[in-house]
N, C-alpha and C positions, 0 to 999 in steps of 0.2 A: 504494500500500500504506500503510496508516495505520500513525501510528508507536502504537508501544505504550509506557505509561509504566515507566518506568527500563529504557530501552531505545535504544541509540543509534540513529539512520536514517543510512542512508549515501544518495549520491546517485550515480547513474553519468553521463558526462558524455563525451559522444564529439564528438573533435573533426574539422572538416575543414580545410583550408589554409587559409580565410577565417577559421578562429577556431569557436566552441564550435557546434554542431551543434543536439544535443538534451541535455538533463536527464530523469533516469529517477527516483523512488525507490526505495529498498528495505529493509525492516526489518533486514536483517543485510548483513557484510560477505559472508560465505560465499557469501549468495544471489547478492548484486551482482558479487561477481571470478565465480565460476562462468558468470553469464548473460554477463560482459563476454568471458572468454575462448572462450565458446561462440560467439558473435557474431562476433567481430574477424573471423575470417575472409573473413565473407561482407560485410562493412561494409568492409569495404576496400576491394573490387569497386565499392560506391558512392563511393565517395573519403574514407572517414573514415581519418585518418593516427594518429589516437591515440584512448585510450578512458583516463579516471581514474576511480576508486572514489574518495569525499571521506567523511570525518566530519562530521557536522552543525558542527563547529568550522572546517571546511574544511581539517583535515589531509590529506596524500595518504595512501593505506594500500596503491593498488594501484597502476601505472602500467602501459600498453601500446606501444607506437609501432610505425607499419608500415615496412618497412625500407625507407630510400632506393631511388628508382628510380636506373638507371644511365642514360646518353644514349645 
């Protein structure tokens, strides 16, 4: 998604055990937590343990994580 001018990009960022997965863009925050939390569910099934919304600055603004498994 292209960023548009005077417009922040966020980036969504799903992580697995081994560390950072994939990067996504997205012109807004809304769009990126929405698609993040519509997601998680089924990306956990793949092994992704956490999923972050970032500011182009690299602030966090969302966070996720899958809950610890038990033994």
């Amino acid at each position: 998604m292209a960023k548009r001018s005077g417009q922040l990009a966020y980036t969504l960022i799903w992580y697995g055990k081994q560390g950072m997965v994939e990067k996504m863009p997205f012109d807004g925050e809304k769009a990126a937590r929405d698609y993040a939390l519509a997601q998680f569910p089924a990306r956990t099934q793949d092994g992704i343990v956490a999923v972050e919304v970032r500011k182009d600055d690299g602030t966090v603004v969302s966070a996720r994580q899958a809950p610890a498994k038990s033994c």
